[in-house]
N, C-alpha and C positions, 0 to 999 in steps of 0.2 A: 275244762274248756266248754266256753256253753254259747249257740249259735242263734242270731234270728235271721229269718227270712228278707229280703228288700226284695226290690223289684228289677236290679237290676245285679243282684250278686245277693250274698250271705253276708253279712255282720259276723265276724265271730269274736271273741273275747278268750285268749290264749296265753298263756305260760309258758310255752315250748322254747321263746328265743330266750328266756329266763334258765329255763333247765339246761339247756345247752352249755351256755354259761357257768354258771354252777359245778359243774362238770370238775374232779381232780382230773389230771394229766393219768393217761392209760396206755394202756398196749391197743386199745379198741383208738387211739389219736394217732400210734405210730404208724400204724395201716393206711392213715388217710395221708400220711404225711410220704411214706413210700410208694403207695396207689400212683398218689397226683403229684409228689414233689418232683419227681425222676426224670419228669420229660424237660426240666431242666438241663440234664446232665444229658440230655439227645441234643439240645440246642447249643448248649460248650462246648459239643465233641465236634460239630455240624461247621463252626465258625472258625473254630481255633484247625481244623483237619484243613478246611481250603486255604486257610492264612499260608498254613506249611508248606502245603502238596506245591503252591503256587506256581513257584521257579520249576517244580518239576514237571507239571503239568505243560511247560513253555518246549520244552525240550525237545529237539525232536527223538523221535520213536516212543511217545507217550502216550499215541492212538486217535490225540486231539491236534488241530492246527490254532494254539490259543498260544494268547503272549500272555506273562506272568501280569501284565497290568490289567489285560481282562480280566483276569480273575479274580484280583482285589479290588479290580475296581470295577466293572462292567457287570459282573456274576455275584458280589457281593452288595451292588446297590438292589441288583434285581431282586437276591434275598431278602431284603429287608424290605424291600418295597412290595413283594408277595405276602410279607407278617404285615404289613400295613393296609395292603388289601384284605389278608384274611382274620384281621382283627374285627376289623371293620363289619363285613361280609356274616361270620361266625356269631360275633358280638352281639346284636343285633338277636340270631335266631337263641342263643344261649338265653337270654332274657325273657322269651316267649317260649322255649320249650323245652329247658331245662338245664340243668349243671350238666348231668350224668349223661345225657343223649348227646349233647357236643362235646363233653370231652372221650367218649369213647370214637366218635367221628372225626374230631380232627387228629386223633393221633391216628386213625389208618389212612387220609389223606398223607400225612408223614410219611409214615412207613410206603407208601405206595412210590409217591415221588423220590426217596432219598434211594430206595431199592432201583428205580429205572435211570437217577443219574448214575449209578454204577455200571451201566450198561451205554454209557455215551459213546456215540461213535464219530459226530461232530460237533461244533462249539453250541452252535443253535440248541439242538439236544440235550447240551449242558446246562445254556442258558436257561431253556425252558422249564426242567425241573428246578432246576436251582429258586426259581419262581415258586413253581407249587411247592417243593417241599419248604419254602419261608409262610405260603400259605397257610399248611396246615399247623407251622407251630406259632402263625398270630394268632389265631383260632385258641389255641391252647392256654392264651395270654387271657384271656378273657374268661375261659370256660375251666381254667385251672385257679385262677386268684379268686373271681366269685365264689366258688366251692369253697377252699379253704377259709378263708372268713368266716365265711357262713357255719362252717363246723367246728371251727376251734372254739375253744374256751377265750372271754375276752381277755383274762389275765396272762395268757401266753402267746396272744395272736403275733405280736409289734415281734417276737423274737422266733417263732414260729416259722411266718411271713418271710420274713430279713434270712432264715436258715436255706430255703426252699429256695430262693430267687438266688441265693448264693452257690447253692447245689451245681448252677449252670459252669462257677469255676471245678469242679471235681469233674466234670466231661470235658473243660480243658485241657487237665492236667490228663487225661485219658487222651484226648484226641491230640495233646502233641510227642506222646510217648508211643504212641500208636503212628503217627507221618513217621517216626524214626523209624522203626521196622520194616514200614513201608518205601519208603523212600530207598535203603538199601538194598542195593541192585545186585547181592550177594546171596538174598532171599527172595527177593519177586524182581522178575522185569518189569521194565521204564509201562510197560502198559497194562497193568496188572496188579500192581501195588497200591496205588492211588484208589481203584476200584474195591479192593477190598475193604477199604477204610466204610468208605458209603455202603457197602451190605452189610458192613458190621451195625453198623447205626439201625437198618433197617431189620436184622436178628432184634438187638436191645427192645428197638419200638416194638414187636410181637409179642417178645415178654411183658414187657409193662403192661399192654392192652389185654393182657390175662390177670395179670395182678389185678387192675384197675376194674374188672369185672364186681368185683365183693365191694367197692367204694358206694354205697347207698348215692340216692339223690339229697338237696339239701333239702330238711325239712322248712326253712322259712321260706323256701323258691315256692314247695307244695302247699303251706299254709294260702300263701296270697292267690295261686291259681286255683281255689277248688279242691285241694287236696288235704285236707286235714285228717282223714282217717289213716291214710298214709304215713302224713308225717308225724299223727301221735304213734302210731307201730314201730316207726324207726328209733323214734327218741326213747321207747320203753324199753326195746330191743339193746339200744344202747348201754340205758340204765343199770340194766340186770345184767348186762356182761360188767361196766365196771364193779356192781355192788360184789358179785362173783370174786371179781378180781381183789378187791377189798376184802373177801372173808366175810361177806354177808353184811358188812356195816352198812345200815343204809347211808344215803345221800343225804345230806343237809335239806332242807324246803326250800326251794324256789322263792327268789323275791322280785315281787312285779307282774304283772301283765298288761298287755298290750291289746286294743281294740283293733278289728282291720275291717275294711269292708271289699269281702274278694272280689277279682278282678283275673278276666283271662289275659289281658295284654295294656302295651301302655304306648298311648300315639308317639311320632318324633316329635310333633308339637311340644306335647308333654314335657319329653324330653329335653329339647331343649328348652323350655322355659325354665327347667329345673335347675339345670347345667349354667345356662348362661345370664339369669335373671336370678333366679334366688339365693344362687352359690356361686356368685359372681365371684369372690375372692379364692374358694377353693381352684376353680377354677385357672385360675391367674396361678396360682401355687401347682398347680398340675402340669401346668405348660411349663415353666420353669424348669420344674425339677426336671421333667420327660425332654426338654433340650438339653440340657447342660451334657444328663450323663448319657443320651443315645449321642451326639457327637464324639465326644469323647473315648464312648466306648467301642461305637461300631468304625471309627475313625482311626483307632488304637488296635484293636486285633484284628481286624482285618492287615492291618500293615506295616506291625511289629517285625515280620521275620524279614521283609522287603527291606526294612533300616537297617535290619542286624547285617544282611548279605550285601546292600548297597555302600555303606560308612565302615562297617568293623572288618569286611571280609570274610564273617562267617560263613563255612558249605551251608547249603542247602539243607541235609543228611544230618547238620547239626542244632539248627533250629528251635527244632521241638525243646531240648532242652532246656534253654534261655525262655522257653516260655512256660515249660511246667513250672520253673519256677515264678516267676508271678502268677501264674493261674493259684499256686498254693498259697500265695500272699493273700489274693482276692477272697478265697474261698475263709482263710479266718479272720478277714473282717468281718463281716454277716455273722458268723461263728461267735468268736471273741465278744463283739459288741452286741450283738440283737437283743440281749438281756436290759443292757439300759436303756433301751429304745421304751422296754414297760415299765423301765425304775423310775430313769432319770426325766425320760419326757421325749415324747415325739421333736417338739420345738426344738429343745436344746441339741439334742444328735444329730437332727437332719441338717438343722444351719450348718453346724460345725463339723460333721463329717464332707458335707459339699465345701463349704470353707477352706479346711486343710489339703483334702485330695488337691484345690487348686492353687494354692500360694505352695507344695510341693512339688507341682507341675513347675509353674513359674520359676523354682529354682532348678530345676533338670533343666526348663529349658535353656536359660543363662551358663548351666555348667557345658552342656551340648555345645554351645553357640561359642563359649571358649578352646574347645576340646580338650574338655579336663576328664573326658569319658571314654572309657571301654567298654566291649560288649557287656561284660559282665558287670560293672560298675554302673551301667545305665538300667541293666535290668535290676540290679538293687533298687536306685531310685525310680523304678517303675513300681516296682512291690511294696513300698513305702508310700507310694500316691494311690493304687490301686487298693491297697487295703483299707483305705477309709472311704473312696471313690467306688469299691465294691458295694458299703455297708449303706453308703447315700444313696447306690443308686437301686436296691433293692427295696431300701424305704418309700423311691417314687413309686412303686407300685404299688406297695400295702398304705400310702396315702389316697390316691386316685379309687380304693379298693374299698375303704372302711369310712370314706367324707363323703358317698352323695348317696340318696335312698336308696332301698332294696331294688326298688323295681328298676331303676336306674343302671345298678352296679357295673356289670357284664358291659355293658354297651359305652358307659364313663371308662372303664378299664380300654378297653377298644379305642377310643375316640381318644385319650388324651396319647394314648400310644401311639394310634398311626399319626397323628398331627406333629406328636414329639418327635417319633422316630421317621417321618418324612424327611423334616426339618435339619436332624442330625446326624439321624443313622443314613439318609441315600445322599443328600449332599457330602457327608463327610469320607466314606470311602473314596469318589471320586474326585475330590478333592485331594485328599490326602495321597491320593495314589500320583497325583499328576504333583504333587510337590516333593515326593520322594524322589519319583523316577527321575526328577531334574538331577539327583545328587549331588546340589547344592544347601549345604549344613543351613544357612539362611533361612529356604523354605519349609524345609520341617521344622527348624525352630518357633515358624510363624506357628503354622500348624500344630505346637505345643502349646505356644501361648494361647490362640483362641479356643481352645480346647478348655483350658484353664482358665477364662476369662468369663466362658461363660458358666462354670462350676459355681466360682465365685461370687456371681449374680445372681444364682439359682441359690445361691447360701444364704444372700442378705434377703432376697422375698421370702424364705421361710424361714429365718428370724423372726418377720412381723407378721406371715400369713400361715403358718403350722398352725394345726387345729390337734389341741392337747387331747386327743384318741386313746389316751393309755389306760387301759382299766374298765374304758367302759364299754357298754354293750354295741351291737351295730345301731342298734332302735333308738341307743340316746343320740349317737353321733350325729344321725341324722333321719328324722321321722320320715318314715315310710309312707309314700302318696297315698297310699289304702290306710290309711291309721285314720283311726275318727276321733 
């Protein structure tokens, strides 16, 4: 690494995002991957616990005066409209002050909020955390996906990525095995059940925020701000555990380096010139993917148990199950597929995993709209659409993640998510809730097809707008505004 002087920063001339790369697959990768992957499975248990509680929540002697549609709909738009706030909000400082300072920050905004909605005593109270604790985990969207890029190896990033953002179905499949427990009024009373769910969440987030302590910063976040003694300590640090790990064999040589001229911050000008002017198509392909699957998805579990109990007659009390199982569908597509996402090609998965989830939308909805369906018969074909609508829509994040500069990242992550998930995720719960509650098979129908219509559209722009990512470094994807 060798540095000169300017006048307004350091020149330096580095290896490091090269070594990084270079990098075999280690026990020193699982760590970053449990560290920061987990607070997925807090944002599954967080979504899929309110879908259930719902009906129970409405009840009277449940502590609250809330009708089940407020809370899929009124309490779940506010969550995701808190992640869009504190995407945004977080995004932003994650970029100018580091991976590791916001991601240990927004996960105690988490914890603080999911721990004091356990403690509601009216709807307001509910409403209001249900806010912040969506805050602290938009925050997490930003300051968790920057990180990981940043430290993977590039030849395992695309499957990596697609595993971690999938992780969020296994706090599914937690949070709706956990409403069942809760729910039955044989183990906790109607006001007391529902609450333990949410401090369970808030126990998990204190663990994690201990794990997550040993998660270094990224070293190309400290390259570009002034930090390069730093981040050469880290990357040595890392080295010698795996060569360790390996039996002493050293590491292959490093191929490449990179020029930067440091920099402590990067205007929004900047910004957006970046975004919206140089990476005009990325762009267009970020929005896309970021509407299809936040409709879809925050539209869909938010108001999956609400179908099952309004159309099939399911209890309440039996919910969770019909949704563990698609939560386990979801979770092995990421699983199953993430490998070809670095075989086969960014292009060819993302089209076509968006593509199928919505032409199998398309026929649930038709089968629905005939009633050629049972509970259990519709959640097969939810598992079947969600398994490859899992794997798309993990890949909008690791695209939005690894297509626009370094200095950019954090803030692109942020922005194309609250703009996406504005668009889909707060529109579509309350939407989707005011077409259930009719109980007219018609209305959800509709609300399946544009769910699927817009998957579908999101599939053919990244047929022609995927940027072939697979293999290579973050620096070729896209050169870093400090590169000279």
């Amino acid at each position: 690494m060798t540095t000169a002087q300017a006048d307004t920063g350091r020149t330096l001339t580095t290896d490091i995002p090269a070594r990084l790369d270079r990098l075999p697959w280690s026990r020193w990768h699982w760590t970053i991957v449990i560290g920061l992957g987990t607070v997925w499975i807090l944002d599954g248990l967080e979504v899929t616990v309110v879908g259930n509680i719902a009906s129970r929540l409405s009840e009277p002697g449940s502590g609250l005066s809330i009708s089940s549609g407020q809370v899929t709909g009124v309490a779940a738009a506010l969550y995701v409209a808190g992640a869009c706030v504190g995407a945004l909000f977080w995004g932003r400082l994650t970029d100018k002050w580091g991976r590791k300072k916001l991601f240990m920050i927004t996960l105690a905004v988490y914890l603080a909020a999911t721990a004091l909605t356990a403690v509601s005593f009216d709807s307001w109270w509910f409403f209001l955390f249900r806010f912040l604790t969506g805050f602290g985990i938009g925050g997490e969207y930003a300051a968790i996906n920057s990180a990981i890029d940043e430290l993977i190896p590039a030849q395992y990033r695309g499957r990596v990525d697609l595993m971690i953002n999938g992780s969020f179905w296994l706090g599914a499949v937690g949070g709706s095995l956990l409403s069942i427990v809760a729910l039955n009024t044989d183990i906790f009373a109607k006001d007391v059940g529902w609450r333990l769910t949410f401090a369970l969440g808030a126990v998990l987030a204190f663990v994690i925020l201990l794990v997550r302590r040993h998660v270094p910063e990224s070293p190309r976040w400290l390259l570009i701000h002034g930090r390069d003694e730093e981040a050469e300590r880290i990357v040595s640090s890392i080295e010698e555990r795996v060569e360790e790990e390996r039996g002493g064999e050293r590491l292959p040589r490093p191929e490449g380096e990179i020029t930067i001229h440091q920099r402590r911050s990067v205007t929004f000008v900047e910004i957006a010139r970046t975004v919206f002017s140089d990476y005009r198509r990325r762009s267009i392909l970020g929005f896309s993917l970021f509407i299809g699957q936040a409709f879809l998805y925050n539209a869909i579990t938010f108001g999956f148990g609400a179908i099952l109990t309004t159309f099939f007659d399911v209890p309440t009390g039996d919910t969770g199950y019909y949704f563990a199982v698609i939560a386990i569908g979801n979770f092995f597509g990421p699983l199953l597929l993430g490998k070809l996402f670095d075989t086969v090609g960014r292009r060819v998965m993302i089209s076509s995993t968006y593509l199928l989830s919505g032409l199998l939308l398309f026929g649930t909805a038709w089968l629905f709209d005939r009633g050629s369906l049972s509970a259990s018969t519709l959640t097969a074909c939810w598992c079947a659409v969600l398994f490859f609508a899992s794997a798309g829509a993990s890949s909008a994040y690791l695209t939005v993640s690894e297509v626009f500069p370094m200095e950019t990242r954090a803030m692109s992550i942020a922005f194309f998510y609250a703009l996406g998930t504005a668009a889909g995720g707060i529109s579509g719960p309350l939407l989707f809730a005011d077409l259930t509650s009719t109980g007219k098979v018609g209305d959800t129908v509709l609300a399946f097809q544009i769910g699927a219509g817009l998957m579908c559209a999101a599939g053919l722009v990244a047929a022609f707008l995927a940027v072939r990512a697979e293999g290579r470094s973050l620096e070729d994807i896209a050169k870093p505004l400090t590169a000279t």
